[in-house]
N, C-alpha and C positions, 0 to 999 in steps of 0.2 A: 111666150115667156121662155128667157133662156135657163134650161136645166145643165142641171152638176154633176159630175160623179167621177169618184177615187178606185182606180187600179193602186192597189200595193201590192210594190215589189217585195222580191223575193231576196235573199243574201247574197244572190248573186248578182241581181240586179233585173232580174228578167221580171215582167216583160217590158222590152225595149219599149221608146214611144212609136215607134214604126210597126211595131207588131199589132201595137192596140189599134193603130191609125186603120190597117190592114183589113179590122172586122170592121169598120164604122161605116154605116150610110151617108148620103153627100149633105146631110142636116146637121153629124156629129164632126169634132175636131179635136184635134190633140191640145189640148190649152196649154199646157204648157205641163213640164216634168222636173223632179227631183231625184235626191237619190232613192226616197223611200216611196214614191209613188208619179201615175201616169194620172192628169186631171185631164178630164174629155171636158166640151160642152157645146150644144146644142137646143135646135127646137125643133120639138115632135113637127111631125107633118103625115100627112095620109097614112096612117098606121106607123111609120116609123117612130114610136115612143121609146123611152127611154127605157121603163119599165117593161114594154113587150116584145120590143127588140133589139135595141141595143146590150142589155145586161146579158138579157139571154143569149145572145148572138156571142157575146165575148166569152161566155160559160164553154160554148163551144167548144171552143180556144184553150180552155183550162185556163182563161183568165176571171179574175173573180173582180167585179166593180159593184161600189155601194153608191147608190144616191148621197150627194153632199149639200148644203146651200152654199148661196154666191160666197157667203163670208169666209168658208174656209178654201174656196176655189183657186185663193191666190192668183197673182198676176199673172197676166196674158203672155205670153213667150212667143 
């Protein structure tokens, strides 16, 4: 099952989509960007979950991503 999740940016624009791309395991991907946010998407595989590692992993980062569904995921880039 393919998961969702929304990075938003900041006024300035950060963070890039290369930055988010940066923290993501070879399951997750940049879907595509706006100017007010980064969509990732992915599927979980051997522990690399959405929820237990990719958010966290990008918290890291000081980037903050919330779980989306497909509908507001917008189109593939």
């Amino acid at each position: 099952m393919t998961r969702y999740a929304a990075v938003l940016r900041s006024r300035s624009g950060r963070p890039a989509a290369s930055e988010v791309e940066a923290y993501l395991p070879y399951n997750y991907r940049v879907r595509n960007e706006s100017a007010d946010r980064v969509t990732i998407e992915g599927e979980d595989d051997a522990g690399w979950t959405l929820e237990d590692y990719v958010i966290p992993r990008l918290g890291s980062g000081m980037i903050t991503a919330i779980e989306i569904p497909e509908a507001d995921a917008g189109e593939a880039g």
